[in-house]
C-alpha beads as a LAMMPS data file, in Angstrom:
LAMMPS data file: protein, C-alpha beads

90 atoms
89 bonds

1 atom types
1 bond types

-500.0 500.0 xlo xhi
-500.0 500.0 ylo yhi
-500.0 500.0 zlo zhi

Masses

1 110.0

Atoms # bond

1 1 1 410.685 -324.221 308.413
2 1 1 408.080 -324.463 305.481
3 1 1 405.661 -321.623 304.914
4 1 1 402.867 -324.701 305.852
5 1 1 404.373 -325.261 309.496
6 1 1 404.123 -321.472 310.057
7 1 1 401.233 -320.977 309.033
8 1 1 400.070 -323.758 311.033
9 1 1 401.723 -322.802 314.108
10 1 1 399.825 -319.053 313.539
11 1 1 396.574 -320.316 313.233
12 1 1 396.613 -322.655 316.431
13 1 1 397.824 -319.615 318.356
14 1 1 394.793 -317.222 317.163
15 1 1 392.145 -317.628 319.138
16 1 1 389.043 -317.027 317.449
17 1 1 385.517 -316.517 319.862
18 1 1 382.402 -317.050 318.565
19 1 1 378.939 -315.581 319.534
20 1 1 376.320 -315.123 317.401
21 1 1 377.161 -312.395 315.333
22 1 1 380.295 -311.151 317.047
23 1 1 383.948 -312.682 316.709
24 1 1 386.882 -311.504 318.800
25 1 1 390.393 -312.205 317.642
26 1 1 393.105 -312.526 319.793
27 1 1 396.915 -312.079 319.061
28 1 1 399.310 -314.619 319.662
29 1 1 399.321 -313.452 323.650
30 1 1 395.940 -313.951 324.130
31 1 1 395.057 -310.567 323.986
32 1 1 392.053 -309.416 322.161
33 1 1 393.003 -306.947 318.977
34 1 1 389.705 -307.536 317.020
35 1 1 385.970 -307.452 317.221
36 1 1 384.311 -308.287 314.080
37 1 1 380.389 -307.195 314.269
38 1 1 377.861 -308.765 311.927
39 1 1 375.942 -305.213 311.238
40 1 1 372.792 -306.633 310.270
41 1 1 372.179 -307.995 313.543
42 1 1 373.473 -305.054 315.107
43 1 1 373.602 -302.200 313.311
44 1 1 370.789 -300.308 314.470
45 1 1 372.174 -300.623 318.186
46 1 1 375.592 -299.280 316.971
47 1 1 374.482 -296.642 314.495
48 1 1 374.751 -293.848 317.122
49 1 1 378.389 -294.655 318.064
50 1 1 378.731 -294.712 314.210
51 1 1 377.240 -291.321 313.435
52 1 1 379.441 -290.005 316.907
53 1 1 383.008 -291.343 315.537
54 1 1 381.769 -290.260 311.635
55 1 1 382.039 -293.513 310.362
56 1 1 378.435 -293.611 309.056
57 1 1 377.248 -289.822 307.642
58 1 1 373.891 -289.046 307.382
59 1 1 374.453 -287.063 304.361
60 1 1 375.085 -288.403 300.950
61 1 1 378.600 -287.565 299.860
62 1 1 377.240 -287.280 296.278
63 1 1 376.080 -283.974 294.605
64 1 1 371.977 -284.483 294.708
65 1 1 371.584 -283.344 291.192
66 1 1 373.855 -286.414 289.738
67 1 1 371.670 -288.726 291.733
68 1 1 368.680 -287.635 290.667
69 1 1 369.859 -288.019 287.148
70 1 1 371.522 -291.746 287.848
71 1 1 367.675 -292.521 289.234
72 1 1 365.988 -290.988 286.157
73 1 1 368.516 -292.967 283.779
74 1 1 367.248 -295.942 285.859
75 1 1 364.138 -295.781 284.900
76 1 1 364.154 -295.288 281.283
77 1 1 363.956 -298.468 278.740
78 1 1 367.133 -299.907 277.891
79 1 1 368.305 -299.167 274.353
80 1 1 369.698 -302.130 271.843
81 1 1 372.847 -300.717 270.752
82 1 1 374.593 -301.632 267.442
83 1 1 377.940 -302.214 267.768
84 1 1 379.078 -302.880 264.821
85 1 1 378.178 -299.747 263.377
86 1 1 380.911 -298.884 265.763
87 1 1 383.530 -301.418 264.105
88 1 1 383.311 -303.656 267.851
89 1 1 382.344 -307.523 266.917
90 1 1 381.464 -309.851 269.626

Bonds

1 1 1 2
2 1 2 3
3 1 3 4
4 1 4 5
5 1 5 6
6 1 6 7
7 1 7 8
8 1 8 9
9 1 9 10
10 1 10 11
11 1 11 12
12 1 12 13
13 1 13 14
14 1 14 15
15 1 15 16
16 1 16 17
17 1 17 18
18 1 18 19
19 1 19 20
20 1 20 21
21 1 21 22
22 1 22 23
23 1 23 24
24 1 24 25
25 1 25 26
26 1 26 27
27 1 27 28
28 1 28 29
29 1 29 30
30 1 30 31
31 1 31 32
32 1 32 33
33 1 33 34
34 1 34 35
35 1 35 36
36 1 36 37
37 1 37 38
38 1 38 39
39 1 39 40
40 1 40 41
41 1 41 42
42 1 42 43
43 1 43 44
44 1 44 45
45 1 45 46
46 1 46 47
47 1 47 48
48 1 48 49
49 1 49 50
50 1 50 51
51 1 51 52
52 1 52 53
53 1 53 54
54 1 54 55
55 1 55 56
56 1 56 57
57 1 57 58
58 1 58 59
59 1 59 60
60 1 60 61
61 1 61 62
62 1 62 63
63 1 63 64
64 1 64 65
65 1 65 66
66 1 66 67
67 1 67 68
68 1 68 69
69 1 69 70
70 1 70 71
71 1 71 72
72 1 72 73
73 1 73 74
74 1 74 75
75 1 75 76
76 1 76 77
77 1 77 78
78 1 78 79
79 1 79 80
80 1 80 81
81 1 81 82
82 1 82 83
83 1 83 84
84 1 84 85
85 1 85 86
86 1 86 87
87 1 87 88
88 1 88 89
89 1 89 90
């Protein structure tokens, strides 16, 4: 059997639902394994089962002060940088 027939075969057998914003997949027995959620429509309704099962944190895993230097790096002018003073040609 060539890799094209079997991968044929496995797609016809996955079911895939549609509704706006939400796809289920289904194994080969019909039954469903996946839910795919489009978070921008609804991640606000979710976001409490989120925070419950610690998938989304409220907290920033990132030490504040680093951040606040990233942000204050952002803001300063970009700098023209020679570099072949460094030996590096482009």
């Amino acid at each position: 059997m060539t890799s094209e027939i079997i991968i044929t075969k496995f797609v016809t057998k996955l079911k895939v639902m549609e509704t706006t914003g939400i796809f289920i997949e289904h194994n080969a027995k019909g039954i469903p394994t996946f839910a795919r959620i489009d978070l921008e429509k609804y991640g606000e309704k979710l976001k409490d089962f989120f925070i419950s099962e610690g998938i989304i944190v409220n907290e920033s895993p990132y030490d504040p002060e680093f951040v606040a230097k990233i942000r204050r790096a952002e803001k300063q002018p970009s700098r023209k940088v020679d570099l072949k003073k460094y030996g590096i040609s482009i």
